[in-house]
C-alpha positions, 0 to 999 in steps of 0.5 A: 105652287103649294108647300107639298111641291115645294118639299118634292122638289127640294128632295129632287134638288138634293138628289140632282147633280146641279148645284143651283135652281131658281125658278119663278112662278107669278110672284113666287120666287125659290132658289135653291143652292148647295154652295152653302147658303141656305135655301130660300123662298120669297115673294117678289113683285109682279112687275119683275122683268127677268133677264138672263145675261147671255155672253156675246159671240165675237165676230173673229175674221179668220179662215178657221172659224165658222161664220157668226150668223146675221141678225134678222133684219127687222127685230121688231118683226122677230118674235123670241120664243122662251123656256117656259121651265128650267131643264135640259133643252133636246131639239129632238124627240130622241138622239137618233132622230131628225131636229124638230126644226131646222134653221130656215124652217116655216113653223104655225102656231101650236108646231113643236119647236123643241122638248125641254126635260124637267125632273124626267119629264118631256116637256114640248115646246111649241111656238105661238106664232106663224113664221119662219126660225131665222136662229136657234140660241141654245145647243143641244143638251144643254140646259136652260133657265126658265126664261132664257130665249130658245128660237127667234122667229120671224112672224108672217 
């Protein structure tokens, strides 16, 4: 990333309604926040393993609620599928069409799985694996962090 994209995304930032980006690419690091603090733009280490803390789903024994769904039965057999970027995840083309996948739904390697929107851009998702999508983690038009698991899909 060069100092030209830097400063177009730091005027996309300002106009934006989000209050905070960080985003990592390589051992480039920027975060930027209108909370006060000052923007910031550092190197870090290669070997910096990023991870998202993402809250658990109780298991409530009631009536009312939905069932929680079952983990795959072998995690070393389930392949995550990430953001590449930081944007708003869709789980279809459009708002009145079907989901590109479905829970259940056997996918190959290259199938577009979701679209991520980043600064206007439709940005498709594909898997990188045979198999099939055993859970979809994030909701729909929600956003995402660069990194932050999308699918699990159980390899073939």
């Amino acid at each position: 990333m060069d100092i030209n994209e830097i400063k177009k995304l730091i005027k996309v930032f300002e106009s934006a309604k989000v209050t905070e980006l960080s985003i990592q690419e390589g051992d480039l690091k920027i975060k930027l926040s209108k909370n006060g603090s000052s923007n910031t733009v550092s190197n870090i280490p290669q070997n910096f393993a990023y991870e998202m803390a993402r809250p658990s789903t109780p298991n409530i024994e009631s009536g009312d609620s939905k069932p929680v769904e079952k983990p795959a039965e072998k995690a070393e057999n389930v392949h995550i599928i990430n953001s590449p970027i930081v944007g708003t995840f869709y789980r279809a083309p459009a708002p009145d069409a079907d989901p590109y996948v479905q829970i259940g739904d056997t996918v190959a390697a290259g199938s577009v799985l979701c679209i991520v929107e980043a600064m206007k851009l439709m940005n498709e998702i594909e898997c990188d694996i045979n198999g099939k999508v055993v859970e979809i983690l994030v909701e729909n038009g929600t956003a995402v962090e660069f990194n932050q698991p999308l699918f699990k899909v159980e390899k073939s």
